[in-house]
mmCIF entry with sequence, helices, sheets and N, C-alpha, C, O atoms, coordinates in Angstrom:
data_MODEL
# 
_entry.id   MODEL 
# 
_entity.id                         1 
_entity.type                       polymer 
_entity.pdbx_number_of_molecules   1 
# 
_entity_poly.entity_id                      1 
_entity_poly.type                           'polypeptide(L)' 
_entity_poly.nstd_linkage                   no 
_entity_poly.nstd_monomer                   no 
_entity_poly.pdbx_seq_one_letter_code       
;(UNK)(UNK)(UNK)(UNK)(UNK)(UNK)(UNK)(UNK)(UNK)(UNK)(UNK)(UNK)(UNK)(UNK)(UNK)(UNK)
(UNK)(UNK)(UNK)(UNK)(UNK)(UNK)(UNK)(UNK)(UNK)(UNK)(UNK)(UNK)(UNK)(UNK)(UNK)(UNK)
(UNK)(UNK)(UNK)(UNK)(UNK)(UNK)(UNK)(UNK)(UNK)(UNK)(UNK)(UNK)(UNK)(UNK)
;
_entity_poly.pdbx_seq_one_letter_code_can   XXXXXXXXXXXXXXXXXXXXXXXXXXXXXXXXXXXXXXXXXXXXXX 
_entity_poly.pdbx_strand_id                 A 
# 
loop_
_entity_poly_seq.entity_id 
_entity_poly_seq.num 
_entity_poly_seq.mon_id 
_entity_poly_seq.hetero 
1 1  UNK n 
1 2  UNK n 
1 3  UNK n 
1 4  UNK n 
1 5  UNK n 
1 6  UNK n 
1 7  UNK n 
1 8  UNK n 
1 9  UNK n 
1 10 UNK n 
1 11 UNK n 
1 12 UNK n 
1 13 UNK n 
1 14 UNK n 
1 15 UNK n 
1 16 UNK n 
1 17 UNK n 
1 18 UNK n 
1 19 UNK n 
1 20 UNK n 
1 21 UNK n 
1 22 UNK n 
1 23 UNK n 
1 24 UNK n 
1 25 UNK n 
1 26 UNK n 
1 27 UNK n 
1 28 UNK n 
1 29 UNK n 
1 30 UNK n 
1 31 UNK n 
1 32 UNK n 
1 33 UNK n 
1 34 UNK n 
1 35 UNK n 
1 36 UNK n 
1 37 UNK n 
1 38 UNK n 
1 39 UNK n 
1 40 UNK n 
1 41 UNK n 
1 42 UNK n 
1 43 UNK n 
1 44 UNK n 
1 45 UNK n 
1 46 UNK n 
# 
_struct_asym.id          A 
_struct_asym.entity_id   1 
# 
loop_
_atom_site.group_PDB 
_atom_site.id 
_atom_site.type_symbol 
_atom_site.label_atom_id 
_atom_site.label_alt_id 
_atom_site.label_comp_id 
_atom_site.label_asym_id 
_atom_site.label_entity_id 
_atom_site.label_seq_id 
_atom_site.pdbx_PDB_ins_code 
_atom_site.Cartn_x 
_atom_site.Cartn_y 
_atom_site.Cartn_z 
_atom_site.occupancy 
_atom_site.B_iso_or_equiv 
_atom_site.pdbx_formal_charge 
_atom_site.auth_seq_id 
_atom_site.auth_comp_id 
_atom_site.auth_asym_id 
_atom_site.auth_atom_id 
_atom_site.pdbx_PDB_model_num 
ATOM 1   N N  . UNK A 1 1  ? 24.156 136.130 54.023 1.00 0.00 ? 1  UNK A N  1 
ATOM 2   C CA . UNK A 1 1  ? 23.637 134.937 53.391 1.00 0.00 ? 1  UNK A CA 1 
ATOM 3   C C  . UNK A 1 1  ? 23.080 135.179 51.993 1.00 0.00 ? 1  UNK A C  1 
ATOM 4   O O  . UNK A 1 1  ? 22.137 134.472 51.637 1.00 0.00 ? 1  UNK A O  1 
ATOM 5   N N  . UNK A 1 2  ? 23.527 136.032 51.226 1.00 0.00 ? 2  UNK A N  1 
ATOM 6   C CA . UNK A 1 2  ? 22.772 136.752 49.942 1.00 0.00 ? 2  UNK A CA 1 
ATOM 7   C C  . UNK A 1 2  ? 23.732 136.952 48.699 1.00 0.00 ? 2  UNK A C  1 
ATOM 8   O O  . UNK A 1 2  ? 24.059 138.129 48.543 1.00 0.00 ? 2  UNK A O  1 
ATOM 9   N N  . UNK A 1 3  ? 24.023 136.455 48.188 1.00 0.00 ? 3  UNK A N  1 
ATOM 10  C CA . UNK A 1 3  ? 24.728 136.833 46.824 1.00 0.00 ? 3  UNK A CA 1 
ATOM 11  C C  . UNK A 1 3  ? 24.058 137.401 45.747 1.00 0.00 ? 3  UNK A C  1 
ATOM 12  O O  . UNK A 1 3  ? 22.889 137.784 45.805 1.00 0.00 ? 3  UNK A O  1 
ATOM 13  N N  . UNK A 1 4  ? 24.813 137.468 44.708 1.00 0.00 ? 4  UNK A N  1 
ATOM 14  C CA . UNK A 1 4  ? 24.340 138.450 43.347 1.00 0.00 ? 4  UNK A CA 1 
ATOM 15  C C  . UNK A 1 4  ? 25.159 137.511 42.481 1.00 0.00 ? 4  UNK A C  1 
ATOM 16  O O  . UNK A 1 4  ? 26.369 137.369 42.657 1.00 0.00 ? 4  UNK A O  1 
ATOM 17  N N  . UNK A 1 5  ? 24.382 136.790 41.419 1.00 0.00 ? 5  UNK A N  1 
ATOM 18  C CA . UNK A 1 5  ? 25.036 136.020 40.322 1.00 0.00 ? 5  UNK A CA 1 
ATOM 19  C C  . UNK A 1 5  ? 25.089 136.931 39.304 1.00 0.00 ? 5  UNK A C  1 
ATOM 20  O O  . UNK A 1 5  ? 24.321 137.883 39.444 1.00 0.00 ? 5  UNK A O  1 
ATOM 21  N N  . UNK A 1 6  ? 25.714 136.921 38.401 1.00 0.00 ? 6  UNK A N  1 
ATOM 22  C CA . UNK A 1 6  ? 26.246 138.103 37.378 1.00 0.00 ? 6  UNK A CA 1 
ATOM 23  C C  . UNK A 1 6  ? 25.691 136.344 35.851 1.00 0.00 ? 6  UNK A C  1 
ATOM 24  O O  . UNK A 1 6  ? 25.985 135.166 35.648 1.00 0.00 ? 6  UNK A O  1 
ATOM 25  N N  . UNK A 1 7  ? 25.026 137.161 35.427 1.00 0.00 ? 7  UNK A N  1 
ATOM 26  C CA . UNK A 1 7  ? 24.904 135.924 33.929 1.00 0.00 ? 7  UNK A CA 1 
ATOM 27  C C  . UNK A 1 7  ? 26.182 135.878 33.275 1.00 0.00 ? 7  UNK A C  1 
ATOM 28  O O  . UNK A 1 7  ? 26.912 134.916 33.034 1.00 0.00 ? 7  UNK A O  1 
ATOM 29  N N  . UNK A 1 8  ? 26.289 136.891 33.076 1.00 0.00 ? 8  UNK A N  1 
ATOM 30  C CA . UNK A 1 8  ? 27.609 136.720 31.890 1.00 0.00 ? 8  UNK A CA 1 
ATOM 31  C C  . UNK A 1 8  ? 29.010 137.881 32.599 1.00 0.00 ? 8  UNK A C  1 
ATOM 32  O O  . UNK A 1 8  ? 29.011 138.429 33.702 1.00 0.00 ? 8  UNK A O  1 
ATOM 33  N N  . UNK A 1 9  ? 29.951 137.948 31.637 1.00 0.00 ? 9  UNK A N  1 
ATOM 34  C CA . UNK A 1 9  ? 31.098 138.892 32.445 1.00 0.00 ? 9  UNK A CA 1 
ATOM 35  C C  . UNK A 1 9  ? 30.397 140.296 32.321 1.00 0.00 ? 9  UNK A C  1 
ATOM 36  O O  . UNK A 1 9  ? 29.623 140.758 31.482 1.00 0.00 ? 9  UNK A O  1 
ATOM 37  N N  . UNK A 1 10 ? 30.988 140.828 33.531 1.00 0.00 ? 10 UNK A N  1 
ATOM 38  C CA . UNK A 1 10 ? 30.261 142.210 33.185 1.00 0.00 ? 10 UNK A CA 1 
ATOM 39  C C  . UNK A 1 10 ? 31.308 143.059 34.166 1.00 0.00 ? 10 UNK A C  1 
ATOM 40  O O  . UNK A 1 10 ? 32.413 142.530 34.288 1.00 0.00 ? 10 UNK A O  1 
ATOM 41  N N  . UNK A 1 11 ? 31.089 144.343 34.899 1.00 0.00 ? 11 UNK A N  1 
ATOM 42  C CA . UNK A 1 11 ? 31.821 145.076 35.555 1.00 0.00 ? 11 UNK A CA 1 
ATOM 43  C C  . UNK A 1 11 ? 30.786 145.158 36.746 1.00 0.00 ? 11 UNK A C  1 
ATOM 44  O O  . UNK A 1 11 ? 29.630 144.998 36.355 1.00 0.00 ? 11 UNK A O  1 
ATOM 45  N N  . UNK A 1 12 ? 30.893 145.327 37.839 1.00 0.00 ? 12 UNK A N  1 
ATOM 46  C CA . UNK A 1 12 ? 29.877 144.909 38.430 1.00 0.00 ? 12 UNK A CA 1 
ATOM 47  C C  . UNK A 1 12 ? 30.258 145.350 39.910 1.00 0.00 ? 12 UNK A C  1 
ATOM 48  O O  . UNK A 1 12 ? 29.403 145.022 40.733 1.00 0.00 ? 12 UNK A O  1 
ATOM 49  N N  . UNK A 1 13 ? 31.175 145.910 40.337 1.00 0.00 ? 13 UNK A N  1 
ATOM 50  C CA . UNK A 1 13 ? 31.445 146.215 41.471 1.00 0.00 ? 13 UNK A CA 1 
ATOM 51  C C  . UNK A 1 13 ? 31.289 144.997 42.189 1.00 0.00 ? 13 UNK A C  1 
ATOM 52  O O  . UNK A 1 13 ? 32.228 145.544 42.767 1.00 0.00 ? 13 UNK A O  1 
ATOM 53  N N  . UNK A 1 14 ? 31.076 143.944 42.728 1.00 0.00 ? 14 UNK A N  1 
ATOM 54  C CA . UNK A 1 14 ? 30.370 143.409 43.635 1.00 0.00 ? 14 UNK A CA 1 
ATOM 55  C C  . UNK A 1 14 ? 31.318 142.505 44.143 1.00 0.00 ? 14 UNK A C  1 
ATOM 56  O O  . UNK A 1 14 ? 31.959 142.177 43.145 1.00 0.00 ? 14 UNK A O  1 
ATOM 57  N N  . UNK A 1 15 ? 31.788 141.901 45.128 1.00 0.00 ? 15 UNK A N  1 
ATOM 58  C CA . UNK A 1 15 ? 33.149 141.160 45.416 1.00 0.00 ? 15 UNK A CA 1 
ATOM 59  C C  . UNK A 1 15 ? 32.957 139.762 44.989 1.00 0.00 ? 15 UNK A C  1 
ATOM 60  O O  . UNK A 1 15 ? 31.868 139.236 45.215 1.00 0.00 ? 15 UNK A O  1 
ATOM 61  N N  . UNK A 1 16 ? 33.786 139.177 44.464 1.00 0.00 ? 16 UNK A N  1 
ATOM 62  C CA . UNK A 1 16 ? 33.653 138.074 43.461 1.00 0.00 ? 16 UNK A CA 1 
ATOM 63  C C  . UNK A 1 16 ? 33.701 137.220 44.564 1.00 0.00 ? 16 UNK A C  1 
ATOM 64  O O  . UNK A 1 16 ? 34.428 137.502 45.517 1.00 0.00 ? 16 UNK A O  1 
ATOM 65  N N  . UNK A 1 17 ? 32.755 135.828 44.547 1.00 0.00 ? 17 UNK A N  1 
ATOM 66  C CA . UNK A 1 17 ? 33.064 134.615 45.415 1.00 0.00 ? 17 UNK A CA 1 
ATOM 67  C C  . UNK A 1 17 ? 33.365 133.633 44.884 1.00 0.00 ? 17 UNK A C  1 
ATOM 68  O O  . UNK A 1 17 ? 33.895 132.702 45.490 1.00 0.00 ? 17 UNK A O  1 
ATOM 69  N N  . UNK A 1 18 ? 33.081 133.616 43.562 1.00 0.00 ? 18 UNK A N  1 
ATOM 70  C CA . UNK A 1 18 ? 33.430 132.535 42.577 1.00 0.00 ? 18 UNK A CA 1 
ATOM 71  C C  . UNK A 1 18 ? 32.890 132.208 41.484 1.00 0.00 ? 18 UNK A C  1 
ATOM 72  O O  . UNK A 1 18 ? 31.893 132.906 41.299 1.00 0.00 ? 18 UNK A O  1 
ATOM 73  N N  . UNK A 1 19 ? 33.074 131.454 40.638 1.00 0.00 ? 19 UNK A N  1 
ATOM 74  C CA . UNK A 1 19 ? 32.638 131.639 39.470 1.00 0.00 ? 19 UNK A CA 1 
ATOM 75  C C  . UNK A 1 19 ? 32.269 129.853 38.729 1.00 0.00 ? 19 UNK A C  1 
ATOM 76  O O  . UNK A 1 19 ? 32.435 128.826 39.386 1.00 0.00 ? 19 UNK A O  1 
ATOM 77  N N  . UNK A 1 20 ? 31.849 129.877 37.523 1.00 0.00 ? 20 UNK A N  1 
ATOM 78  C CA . UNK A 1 20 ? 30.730 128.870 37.294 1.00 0.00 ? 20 UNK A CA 1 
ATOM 79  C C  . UNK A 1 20 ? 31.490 128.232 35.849 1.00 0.00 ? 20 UNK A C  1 
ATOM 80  O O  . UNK A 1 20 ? 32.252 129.044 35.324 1.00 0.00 ? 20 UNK A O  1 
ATOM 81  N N  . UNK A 1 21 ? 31.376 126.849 35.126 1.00 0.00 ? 21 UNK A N  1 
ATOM 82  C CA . UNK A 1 21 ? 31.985 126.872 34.250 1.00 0.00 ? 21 UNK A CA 1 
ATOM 83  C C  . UNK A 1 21 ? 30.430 126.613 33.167 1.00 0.00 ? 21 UNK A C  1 
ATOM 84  O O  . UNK A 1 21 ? 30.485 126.406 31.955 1.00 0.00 ? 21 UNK A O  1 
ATOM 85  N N  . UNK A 1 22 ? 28.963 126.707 34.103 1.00 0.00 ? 22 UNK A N  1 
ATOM 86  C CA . UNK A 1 22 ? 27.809 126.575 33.224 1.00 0.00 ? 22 UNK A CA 1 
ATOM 87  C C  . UNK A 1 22 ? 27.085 127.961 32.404 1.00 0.00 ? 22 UNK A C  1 
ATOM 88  O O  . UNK A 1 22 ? 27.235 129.071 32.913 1.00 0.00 ? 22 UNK A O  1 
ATOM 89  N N  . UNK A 1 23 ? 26.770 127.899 31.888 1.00 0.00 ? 23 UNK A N  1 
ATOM 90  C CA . UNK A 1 23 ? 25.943 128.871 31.049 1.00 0.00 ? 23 UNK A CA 1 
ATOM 91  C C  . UNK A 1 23 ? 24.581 129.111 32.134 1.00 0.00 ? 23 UNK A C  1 
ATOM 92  O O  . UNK A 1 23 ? 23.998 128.204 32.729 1.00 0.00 ? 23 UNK A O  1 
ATOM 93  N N  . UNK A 1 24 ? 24.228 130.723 32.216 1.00 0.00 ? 24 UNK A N  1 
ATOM 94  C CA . UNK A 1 24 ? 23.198 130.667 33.509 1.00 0.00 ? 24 UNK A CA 1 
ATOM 95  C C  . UNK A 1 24 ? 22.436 131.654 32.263 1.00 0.00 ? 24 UNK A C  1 
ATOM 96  O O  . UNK A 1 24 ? 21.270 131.373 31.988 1.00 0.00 ? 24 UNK A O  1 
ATOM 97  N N  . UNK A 1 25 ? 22.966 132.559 31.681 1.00 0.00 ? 25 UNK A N  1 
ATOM 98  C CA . UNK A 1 25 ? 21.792 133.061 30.580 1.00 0.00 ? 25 UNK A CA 1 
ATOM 99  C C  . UNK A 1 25 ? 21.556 132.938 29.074 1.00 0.00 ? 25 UNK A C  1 
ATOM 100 O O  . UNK A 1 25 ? 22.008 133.762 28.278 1.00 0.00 ? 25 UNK A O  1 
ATOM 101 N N  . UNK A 1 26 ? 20.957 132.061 28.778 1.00 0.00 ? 26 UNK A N  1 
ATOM 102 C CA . UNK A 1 26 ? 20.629 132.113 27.426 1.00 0.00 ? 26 UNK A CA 1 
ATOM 103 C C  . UNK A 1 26 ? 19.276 132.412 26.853 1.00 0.00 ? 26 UNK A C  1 
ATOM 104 O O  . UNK A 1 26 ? 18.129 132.117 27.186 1.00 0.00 ? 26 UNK A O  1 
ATOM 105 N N  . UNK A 1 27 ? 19.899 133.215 25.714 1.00 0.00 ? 27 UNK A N  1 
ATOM 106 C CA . UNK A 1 27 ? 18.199 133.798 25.418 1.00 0.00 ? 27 UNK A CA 1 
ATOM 107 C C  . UNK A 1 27 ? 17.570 133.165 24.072 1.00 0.00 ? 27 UNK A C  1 
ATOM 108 O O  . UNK A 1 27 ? 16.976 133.775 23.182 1.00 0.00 ? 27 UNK A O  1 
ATOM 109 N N  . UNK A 1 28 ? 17.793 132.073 24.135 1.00 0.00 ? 28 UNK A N  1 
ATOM 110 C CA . UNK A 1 28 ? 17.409 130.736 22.928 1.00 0.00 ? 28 UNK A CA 1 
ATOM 111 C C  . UNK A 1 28 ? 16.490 129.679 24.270 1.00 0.00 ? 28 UNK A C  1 
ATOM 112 O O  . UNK A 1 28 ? 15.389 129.181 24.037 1.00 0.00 ? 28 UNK A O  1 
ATOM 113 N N  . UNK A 1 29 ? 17.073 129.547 25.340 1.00 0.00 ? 29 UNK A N  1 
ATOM 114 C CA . UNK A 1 29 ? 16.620 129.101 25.848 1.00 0.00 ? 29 UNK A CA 1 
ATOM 115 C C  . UNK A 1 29 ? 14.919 129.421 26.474 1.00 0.00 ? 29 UNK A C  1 
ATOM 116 O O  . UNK A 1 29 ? 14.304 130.487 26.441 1.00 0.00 ? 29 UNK A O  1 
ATOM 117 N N  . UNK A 1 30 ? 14.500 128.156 26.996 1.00 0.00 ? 30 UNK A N  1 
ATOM 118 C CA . UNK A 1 30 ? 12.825 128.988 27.847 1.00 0.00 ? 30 UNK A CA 1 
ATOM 119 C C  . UNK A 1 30 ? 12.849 128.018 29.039 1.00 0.00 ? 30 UNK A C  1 
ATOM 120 O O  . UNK A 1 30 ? 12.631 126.808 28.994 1.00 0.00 ? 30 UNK A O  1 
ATOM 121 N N  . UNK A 1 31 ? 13.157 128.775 30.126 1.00 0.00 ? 31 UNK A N  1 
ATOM 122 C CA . UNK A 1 31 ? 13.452 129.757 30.511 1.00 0.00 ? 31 UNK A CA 1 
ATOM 123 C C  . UNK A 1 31 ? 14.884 130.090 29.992 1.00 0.00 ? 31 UNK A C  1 
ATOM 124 O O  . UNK A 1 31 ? 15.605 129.284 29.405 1.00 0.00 ? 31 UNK A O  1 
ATOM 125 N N  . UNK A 1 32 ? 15.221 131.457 30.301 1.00 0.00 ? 32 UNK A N  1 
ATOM 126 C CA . UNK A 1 32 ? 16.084 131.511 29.339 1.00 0.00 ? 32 UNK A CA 1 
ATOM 127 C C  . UNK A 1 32 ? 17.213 131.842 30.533 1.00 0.00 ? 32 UNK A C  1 
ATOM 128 O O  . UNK A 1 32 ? 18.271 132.268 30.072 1.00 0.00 ? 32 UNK A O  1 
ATOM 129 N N  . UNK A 1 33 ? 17.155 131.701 32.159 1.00 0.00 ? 33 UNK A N  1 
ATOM 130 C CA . UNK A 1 33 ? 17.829 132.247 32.770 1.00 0.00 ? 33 UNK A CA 1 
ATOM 131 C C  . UNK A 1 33 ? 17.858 130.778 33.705 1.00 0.00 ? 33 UNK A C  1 
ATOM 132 O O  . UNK A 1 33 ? 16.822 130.266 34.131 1.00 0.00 ? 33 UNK A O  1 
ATOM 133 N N  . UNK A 1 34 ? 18.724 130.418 33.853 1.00 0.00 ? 34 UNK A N  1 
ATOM 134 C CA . UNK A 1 34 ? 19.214 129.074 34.362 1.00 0.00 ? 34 UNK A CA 1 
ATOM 135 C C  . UNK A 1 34 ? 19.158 128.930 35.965 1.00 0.00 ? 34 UNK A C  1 
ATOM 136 O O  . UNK A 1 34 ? 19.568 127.919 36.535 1.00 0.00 ? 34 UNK A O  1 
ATOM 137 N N  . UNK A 1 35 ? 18.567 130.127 36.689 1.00 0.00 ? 35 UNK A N  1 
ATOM 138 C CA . UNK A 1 35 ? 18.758 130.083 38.182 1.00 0.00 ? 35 UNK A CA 1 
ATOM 139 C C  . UNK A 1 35 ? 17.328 131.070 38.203 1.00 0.00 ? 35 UNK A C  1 
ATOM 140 O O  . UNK A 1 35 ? 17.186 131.600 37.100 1.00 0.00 ? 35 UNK A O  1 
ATOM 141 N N  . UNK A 1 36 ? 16.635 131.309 38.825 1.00 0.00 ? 36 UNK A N  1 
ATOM 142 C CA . UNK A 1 36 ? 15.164 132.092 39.123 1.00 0.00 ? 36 UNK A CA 1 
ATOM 143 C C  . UNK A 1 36 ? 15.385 132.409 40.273 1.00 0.00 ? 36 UNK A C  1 
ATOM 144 O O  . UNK A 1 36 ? 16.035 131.658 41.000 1.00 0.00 ? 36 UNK A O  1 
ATOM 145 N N  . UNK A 1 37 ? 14.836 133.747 40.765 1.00 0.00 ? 37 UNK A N  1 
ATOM 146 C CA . UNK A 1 37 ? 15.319 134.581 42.166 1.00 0.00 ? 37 UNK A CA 1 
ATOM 147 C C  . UNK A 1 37 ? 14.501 133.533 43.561 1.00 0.00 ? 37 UNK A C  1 
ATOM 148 O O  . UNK A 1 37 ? 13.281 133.366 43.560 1.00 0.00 ? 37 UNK A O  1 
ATOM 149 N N  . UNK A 1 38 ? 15.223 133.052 44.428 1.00 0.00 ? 38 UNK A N  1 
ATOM 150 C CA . UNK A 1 38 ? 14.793 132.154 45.283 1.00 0.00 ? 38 UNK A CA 1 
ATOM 151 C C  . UNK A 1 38 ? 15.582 130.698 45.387 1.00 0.00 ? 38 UNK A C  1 
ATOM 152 O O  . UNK A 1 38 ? 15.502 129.851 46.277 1.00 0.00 ? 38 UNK A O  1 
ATOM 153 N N  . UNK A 1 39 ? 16.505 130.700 43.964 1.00 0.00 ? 39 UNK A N  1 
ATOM 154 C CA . UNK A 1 39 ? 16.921 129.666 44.111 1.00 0.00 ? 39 UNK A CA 1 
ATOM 155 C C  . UNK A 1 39 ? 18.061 129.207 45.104 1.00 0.00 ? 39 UNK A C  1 
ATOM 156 O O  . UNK A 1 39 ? 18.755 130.132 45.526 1.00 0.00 ? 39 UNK A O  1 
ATOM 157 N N  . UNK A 1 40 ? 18.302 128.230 45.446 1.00 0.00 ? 40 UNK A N  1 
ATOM 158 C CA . UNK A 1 40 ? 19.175 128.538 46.867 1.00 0.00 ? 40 UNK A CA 1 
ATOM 159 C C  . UNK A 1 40 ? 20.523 127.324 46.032 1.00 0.00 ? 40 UNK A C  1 
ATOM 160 O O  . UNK A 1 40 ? 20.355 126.225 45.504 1.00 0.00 ? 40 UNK A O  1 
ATOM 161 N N  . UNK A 1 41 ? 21.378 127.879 46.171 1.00 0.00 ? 41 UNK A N  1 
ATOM 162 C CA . UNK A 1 41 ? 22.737 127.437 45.663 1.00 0.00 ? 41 UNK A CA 1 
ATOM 163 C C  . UNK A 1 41 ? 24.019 127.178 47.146 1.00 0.00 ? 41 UNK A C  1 
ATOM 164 O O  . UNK A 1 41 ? 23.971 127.697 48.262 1.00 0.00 ? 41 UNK A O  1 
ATOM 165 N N  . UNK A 1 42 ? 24.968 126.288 46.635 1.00 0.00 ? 42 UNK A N  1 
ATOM 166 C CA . UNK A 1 42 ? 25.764 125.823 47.633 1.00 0.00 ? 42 UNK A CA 1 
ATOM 167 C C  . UNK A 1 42 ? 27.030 126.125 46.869 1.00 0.00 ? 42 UNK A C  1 
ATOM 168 O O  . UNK A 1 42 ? 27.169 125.685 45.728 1.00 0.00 ? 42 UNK A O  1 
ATOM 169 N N  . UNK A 1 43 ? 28.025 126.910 47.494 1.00 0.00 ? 43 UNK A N  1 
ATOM 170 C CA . UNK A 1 43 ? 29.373 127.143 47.317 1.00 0.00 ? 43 UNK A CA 1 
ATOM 171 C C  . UNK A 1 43 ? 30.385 126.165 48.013 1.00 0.00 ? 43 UNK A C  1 
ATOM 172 O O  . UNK A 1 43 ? 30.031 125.610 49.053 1.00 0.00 ? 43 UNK A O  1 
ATOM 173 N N  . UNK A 1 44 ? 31.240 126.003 47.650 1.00 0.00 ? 44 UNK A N  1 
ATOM 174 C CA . UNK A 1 44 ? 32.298 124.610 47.591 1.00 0.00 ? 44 UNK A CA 1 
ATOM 175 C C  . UNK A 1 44 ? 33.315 125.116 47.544 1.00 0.00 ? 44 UNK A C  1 
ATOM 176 O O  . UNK A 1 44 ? 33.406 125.876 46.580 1.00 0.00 ? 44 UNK A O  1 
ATOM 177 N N  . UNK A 1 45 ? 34.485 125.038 48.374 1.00 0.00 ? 45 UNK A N  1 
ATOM 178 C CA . UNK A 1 45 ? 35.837 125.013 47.961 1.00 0.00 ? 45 UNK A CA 1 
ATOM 179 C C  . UNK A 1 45 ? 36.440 124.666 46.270 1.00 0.00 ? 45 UNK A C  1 
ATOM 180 O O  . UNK A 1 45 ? 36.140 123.563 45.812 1.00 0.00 ? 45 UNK A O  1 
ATOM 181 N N  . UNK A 1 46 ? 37.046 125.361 45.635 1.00 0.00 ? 46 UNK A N  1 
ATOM 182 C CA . UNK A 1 46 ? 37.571 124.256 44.478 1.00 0.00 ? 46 UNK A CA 1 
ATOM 183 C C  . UNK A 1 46 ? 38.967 123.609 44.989 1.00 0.00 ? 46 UNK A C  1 
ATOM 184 O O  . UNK A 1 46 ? 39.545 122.767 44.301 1.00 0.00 ? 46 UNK A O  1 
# 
């Protein structure tokens, strides 16, 4: 029940479940990280 969001592309070992077409890190932004550890997210078929 635990995933690992990756902010941006990276190498990451981790098995991909899917991917996002929003911006989750920006560092202009405040907060500058678009999801905070706890947040609980729902995956969807595309």
């Amino acid at each position: 029940p635990y995933a690992g969001i990756y902010p941006t592309a990276s190498p990451g070992g981790w098995l991909l479940v899917g991917r996002t077409g929003l911006t989750l890190f920006d560092v202009t932004a405040d907060p500058p990280a678009t999801l905070t550890p706890g947040t609980r997210i729902r995956l969807v078929p595309a």
